[in-house]
N, C-alpha and C positions, 0 to 999 in steps of 0.2 A: 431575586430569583425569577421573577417577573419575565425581566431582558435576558434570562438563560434559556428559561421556557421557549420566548419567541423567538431568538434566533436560530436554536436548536430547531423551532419547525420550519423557519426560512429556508436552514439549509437542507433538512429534509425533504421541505418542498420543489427545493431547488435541484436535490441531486432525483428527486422522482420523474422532474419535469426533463433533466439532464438524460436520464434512463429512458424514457418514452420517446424522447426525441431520438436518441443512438440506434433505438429498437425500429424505429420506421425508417431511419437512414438504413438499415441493414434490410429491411422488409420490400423498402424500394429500391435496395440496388440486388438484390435477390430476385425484383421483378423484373425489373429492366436488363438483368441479364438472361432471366428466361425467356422474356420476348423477344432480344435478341437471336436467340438460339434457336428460335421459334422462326423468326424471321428467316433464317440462313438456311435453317431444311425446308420451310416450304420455295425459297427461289432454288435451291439445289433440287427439291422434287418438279418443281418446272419448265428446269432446265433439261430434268431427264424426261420427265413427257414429251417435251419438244421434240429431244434428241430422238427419242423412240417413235413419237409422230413422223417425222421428215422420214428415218430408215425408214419405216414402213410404205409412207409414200413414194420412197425411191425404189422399192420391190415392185412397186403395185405399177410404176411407171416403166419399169424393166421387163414386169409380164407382158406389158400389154403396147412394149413398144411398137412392133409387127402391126399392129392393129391402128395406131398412133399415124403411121404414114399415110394409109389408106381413108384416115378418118378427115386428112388434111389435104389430101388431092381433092380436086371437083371433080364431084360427081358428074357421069356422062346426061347431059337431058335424055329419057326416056322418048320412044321414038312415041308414044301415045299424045307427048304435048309440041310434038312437031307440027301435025296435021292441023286444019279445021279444029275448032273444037263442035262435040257432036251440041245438037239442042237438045235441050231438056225432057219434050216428047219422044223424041228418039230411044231412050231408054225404059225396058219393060223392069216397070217398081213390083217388087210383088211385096206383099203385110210382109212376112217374116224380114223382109232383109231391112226392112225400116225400122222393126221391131228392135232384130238385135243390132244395129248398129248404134242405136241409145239404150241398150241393157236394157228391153223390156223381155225379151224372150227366154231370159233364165229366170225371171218371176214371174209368170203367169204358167195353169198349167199345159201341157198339150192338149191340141183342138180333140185328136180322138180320147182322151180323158172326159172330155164335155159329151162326145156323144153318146158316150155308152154311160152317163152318170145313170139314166133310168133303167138299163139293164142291171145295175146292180143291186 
């Protein structure tokens, strides 16, 4: 009875390990077809961003064809850099334009805010 016992678990053993293995053969071809599948919609949603990127840029290149030509001509030299150029002296600096021309004069307050701070 011995060798009834043990073969009887051999094959138990056998048909469990037979089951386990069938079970991940199914668990992995279960995966591999979801990835699959996973695979095909994200290059099909790709594909359609693409597609919708490009229309969109052919719209945006269709509005603004008109604008496209002009953008591509040369521009005429302005008659200012025909001349002499003036020197440096030559032009009247005054604070404010130095100011806002590096963004100082949207953050500091106005000068008449300064002179009347002691009337208030």
């Amino acid at each position: 009875m011995t060798t009834y016992y043990k073969e009887t678990r051999q094959r138990l053993e056998q048909h469990k390990a037979d089951r386990m293995s069938s079970i991940e053969a199914e668990r992995r071809a279960q995966r591999d077809a979801m990835e699959a599948e996973y695979r095909l919609q994200r290059e099909r949603m790709e594909t359609e961003m693409k597609r919708v990127e490009s229309e969109r840029l052919a719209k945006v290149a269709q509005r603004f064809a008109p604008v496209q030509g002009l953008l591509e001509a040369p521009a005429p030299a302005p008659a200012l850099l025909e001349g002499p150029l003036p020197s440096l002296g030559s032009r009247p600096s005054s604070r404010l334009d130095d100011e806002s021309s590096i963004g100082y004069a949207s953050t500091k307050a106005p000068a008449s805010s300064e002179r009347f701070k002691g009337l208030a």
